[in-house]
N, C-alpha and C positions, 0 to 999 in steps of 0.2 A: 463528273458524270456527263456522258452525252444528252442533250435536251431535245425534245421533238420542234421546236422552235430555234431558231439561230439567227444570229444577225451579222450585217458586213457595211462594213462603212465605204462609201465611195467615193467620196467626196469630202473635204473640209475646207471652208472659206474661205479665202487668205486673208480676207477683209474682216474680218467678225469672226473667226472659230467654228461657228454653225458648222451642221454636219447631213448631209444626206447620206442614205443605206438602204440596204434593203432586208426587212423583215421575213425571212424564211419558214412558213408556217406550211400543217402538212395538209391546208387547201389552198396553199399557192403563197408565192411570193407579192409583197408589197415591200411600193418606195413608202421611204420616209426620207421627211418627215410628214406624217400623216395625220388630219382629223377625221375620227371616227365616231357615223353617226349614231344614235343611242336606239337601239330595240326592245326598250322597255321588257316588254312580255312576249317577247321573240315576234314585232313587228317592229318598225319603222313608223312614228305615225302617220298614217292619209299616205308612207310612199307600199308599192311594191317591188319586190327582191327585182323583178326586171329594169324598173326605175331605178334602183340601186346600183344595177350596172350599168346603166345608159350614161349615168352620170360620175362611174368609174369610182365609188367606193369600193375601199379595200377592206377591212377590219369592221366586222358590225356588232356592235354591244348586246347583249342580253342581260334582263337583271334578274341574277338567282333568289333575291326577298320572294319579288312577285310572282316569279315560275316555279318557287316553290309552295305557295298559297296555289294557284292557279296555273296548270292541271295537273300541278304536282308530279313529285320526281319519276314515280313510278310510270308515268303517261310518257314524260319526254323520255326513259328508258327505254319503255315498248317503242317509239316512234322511231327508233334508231338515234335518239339527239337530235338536238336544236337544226340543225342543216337540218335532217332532211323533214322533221318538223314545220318549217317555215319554210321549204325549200329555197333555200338560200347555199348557194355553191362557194363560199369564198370564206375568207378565213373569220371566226368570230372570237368575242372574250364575254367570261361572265365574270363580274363582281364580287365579292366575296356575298352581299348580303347584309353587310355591314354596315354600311352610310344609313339604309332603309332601316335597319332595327333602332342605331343610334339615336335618327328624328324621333322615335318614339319615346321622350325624356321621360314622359307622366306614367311610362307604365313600365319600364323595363328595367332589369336589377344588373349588372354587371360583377360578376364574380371570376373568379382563376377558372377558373372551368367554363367559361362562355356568358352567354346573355341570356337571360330569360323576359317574355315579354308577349305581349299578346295579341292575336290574329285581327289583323283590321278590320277582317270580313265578318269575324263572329264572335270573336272576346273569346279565343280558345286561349290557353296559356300554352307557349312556346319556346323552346330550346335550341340555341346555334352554339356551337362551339366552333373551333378552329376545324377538328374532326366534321364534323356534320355539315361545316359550311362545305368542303373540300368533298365530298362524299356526294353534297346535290349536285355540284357543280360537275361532278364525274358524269350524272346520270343525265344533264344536262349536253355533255359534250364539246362544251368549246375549245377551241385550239390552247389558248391562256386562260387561266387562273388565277382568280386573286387570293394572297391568303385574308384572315381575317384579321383584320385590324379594329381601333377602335377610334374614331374621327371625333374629337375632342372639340369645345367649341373657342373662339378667342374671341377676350384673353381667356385663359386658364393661368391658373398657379404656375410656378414655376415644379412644386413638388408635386402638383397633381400632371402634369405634364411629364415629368418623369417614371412616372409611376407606371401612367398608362403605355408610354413609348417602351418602356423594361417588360410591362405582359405584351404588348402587340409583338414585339422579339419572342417571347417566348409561344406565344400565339402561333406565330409565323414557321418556329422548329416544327410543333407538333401537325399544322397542317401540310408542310412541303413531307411530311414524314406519313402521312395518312391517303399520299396519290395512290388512287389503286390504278389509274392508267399512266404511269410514268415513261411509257416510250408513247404514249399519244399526245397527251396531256402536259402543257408545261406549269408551271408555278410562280407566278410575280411575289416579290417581297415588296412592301408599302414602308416605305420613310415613314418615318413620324420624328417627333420632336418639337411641334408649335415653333417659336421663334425665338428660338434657342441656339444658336452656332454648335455648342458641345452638345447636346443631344442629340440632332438633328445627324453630324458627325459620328456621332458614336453610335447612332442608329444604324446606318449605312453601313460602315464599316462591320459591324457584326452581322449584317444579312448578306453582303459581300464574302463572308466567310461561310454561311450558310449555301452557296453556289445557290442561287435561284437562275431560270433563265434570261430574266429581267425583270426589272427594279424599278417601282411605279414611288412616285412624289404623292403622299399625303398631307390631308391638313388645311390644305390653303382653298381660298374661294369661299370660306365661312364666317366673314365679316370682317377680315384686315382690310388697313388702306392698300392701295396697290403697291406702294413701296416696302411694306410687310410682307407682300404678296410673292415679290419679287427675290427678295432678301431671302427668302423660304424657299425659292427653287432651288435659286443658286447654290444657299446653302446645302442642301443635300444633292445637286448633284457633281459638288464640286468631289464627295469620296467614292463616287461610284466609276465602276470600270469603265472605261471608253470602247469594248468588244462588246458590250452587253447593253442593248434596247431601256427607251428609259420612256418613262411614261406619266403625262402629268394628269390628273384625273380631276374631273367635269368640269374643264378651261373650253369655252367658245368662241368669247368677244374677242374680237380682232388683235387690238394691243395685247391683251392677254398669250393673244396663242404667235404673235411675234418676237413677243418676248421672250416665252417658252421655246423659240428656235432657239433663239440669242444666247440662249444660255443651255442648247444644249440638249433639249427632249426632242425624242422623235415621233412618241406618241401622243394626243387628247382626244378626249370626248368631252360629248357636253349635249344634252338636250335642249339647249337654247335655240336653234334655229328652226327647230318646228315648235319652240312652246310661244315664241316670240309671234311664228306664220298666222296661227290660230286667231293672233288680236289683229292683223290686217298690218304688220309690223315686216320691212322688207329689210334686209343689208342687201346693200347696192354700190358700184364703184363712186359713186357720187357719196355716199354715207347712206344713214337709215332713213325711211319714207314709211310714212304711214297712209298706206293705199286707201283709205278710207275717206281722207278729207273731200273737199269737193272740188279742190284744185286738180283734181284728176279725172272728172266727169268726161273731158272732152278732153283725155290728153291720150291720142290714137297712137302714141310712140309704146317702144318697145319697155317694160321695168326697166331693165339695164342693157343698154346699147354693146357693154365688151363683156358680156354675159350670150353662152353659148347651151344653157340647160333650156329644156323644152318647151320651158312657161315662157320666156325672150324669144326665146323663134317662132313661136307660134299665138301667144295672143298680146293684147295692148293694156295700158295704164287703165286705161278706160272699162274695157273688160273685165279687169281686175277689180276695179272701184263698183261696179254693178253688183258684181259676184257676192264682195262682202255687203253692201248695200240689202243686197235681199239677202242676207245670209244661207247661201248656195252653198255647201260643201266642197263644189267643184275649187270652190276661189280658195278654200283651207290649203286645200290638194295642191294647187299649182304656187303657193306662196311657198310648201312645206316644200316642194321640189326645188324652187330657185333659191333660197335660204339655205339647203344643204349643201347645193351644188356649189352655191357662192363660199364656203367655208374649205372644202375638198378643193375648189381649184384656186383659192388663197393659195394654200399652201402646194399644191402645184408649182405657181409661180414664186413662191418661196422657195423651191426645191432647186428651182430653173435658176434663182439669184445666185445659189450658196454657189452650181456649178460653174457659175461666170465670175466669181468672186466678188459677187456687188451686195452681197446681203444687207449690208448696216443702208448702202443706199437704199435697196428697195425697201426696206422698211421706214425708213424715213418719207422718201416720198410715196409710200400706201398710206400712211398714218395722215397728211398732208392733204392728200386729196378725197382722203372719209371723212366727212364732216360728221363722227358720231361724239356723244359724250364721253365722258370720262369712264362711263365702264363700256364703254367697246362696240357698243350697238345699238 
C-alpha cells in the first residue's frame, strides 16, 4: 500500500554503514537522522512552537495517555488536531499511550483485548486497546502513529517475553487495521522481544510483513546495562527494510543516540533535555555543567562557545547561575532551549559526518571531548 509518510536514503557512510534520508511527512520533509523533542500534552516544556523553529526541529512528540486525559479526544477533534491545536506547522508523532498505562503496574490488568487501569487524575477505570489507542490518536492528528504495544520491564522471563512480544504482533494487525485516516495518517510497528536475538528477529520480521510505514525499536532504556542496550537495537534492526524509517524511542543521552546512528536509526526522542534544564543541568560541547555551582557566579563567557541557540548568543554563565539562584523561570526557559538545541544539532553534525564519510570518527572524537558519565549527560 501507498503510506502518507515515506522515506529516502541519501546518503550511507563508507566508514561506519550510518545513513542519512529524508523523512517525507505531509507537513513537510525532515533530514535524518533526527532527534525529536517531546510535547508531552502537545507543548514543548518552557519552549514555544516559534522557538522550535528557530532552533530547526523537525518531528515534535505528542503523548496520547495524557491528551487523552486532558482535554480529551473530542476537544483536539473539534480543534482541527494537534497542529493546529498547539499551532505548531511541522510534522508531529503520537505514541501509542502505552509506556504511560504500562508505569501504572499497581493498578492496571493487561488482557487480549487491551489494558485496563485507572485515570491519574481521578481513579476513573479505563480501557485502551490497540483499537482505541489508534482511534485517539486519529482524533489527535499526527502525521505517525504508533501501534500499541506493551513495554515489558528487564529482565523479564524469557516466556513472559515471548508471550507479550506474540500479543503486541497481534496488537499491532488489529490497530494498523482500525486507521480510519490511512491516506493521512501513517502506522509504526514497535519491535519488541527484550534481549532475545530470535524474538527480537521474529518480531520484525512479521511487522515487516504487516507493511507498516515504519518500524520503531522497543524495550530498551528500561534498566539494561548499555551493552544490553545496544545488543537490543542492533538486534532488531538488523531484519528490518533499509527503505523504510526506523525509530528508536526515548533515547537522548549523547552515546546513546550515536550509537543509535551506528547502527542504523534515523529516528529518537527523549524528554531528557528539558527534564534534565529544570535541575540547572546543561549538555555542552565541553560535557554536562551544572549552572548552579558557584564556580559560575562570575563566569561572564558564553554556556557553550560552539553552540549557536539563543541562550549562547545572547546571555552569560553568570546570568544563568543567578537565574536558577533565585529560581526565575526565565533560567528553566533558556536551559530548556539550549539543551534541545544542543541534541538537534548533535545530530546535524552527525548527519554532516555520515555525508563526509567520517561517522565512526566523529563519534569517537564527540564522545572524547564530552566529559559526561556513563549514561550520556
Amino acid at each position: 500500500m501507498t503510506h502518507p509518510v515515506t522515506f529516502e536514503i541519501t546518503h550511507i557512510c563508507a566508514q561506519s554503514g550510518a545513513r542519512t534520508g529524508i523523512l517525507h511527512t505531509p507537513h513537510g520533509d525532515v533530514e535524518t537522522p533526527m532527534f525529536m523533542p517531546v510535547g508531552t500534552q502537545a507543548t514543548v516544556k518552557f519552549l514555544s512552537p516559534e522557538e522550535l523553529y528557530a532552533m530547526h526541529a523537525g518531528v515534535v512528540l505528542a503523548n496520547t495517555y495524557h491528551l487523552w486525559l486532558r482535554p480529551g479526544k473530542e476537544v483536539m477533534k473539534k480543534a482541527g488536531g494537534v497542529h493546529k491545536f498547539m499551532n505548531y506547522k511541522g510534522p508531529m508523532l503520537t505514541d501509542s499511550g502505552g509506556f504511560q498505562v504500562f508505569s501504572l503496574a499497581k493498578t492496571r490488568q493487561i488482557t487480549e483485548e487491551g489494558v485496563t487501569f485507572r485515570n491519574i487524575l481521578n481513579g476513573d477505570r479505563m480501557f485502551m486497546s490497540p483499537e482505541i489507542s489508534i482511534h485517539i490518536q486519529n482524533c489527535i492528528g499526527a502525521d505517525i502513529m504508533m501501534s500499541l504495544d506493551e513495554c515489558i520491564p528487564y529482565p523479564s522471563s524469557r516466556e513472559y517475553t515471548e508471550q507479550s512480544m506474540l500479543r503486541t504482533l497481534r496488537w499491532a494487525e488489529r490497530g494498523k487495521q482500525a486507521n480510519e485516516r490511512p491516506d493521512e495518517q501513517a502506522v509504526f510497528g514497535i519491535v519488541q522481544g527484550g534481549d532475545h536475538e530470535d524474538l527480537r528477529h521474529y518480531c520484525a520480521e512479521k511487522l515487516v510483513e504487516m507493511d507498516f510505514a515504519g518500524y520503531a525499536v522497543g524495550g530498551t532504556s528500561v534498566g539494561e546495562d548499555k551493552e544490553t542496550f545496544r545488543r537490543m537495537v542492533r538486534m532488531s534492526t538488523e531484519k528490518l527494510p533499509e527503505e523504510k524509517p526506523r525509530y528508536l524511542m526515548g533515547v537522548g543521552a549523547v552515546n546513546d543516540l550515536l550509537d543509535a546512528v551506528l547502527y542504523g536509526i534515523d529516528m529518537c526522542d527523549c524528554v531528557l533535555p528539558t527534564r534534565i534544564a529544570r535541575h540547572g543541568t546543561l549538555m555542552t560541547s565541553q560535557g554536562r555543567l551544572n549552572i548552579k555551582k558557584a564556580a559560575f557566579a562570575e563566569d561572564f563567557t558564553p554556556l557553550d562557545p560552539q553552540c549557536d541557540c539563543y541562550c549562547c548568543q545572547n546571555y552569560t554563565r553568570a546570568y544563568l547561575h543567578h537565574l536558577f539562584r533565585c529560581d526565575e523561570g526565565f533560567g528553566t526557559r533558556l536551559a530548556s532551549i539550549h539543551n534541545t538545541r544542543f541534541l538537534i544539532r548533535l545530530m546535524e553534525e552527525a548527519r554532516q559526518a555520515i555525508k563526509e564519510d567520517r561517522f565512526l570518527d566523529f563519534k569517537n572524537e564527540t564522545l572524547a571531548s564530552m566529559k559526561f558519565d556513563e549514561r550520556g549527560f
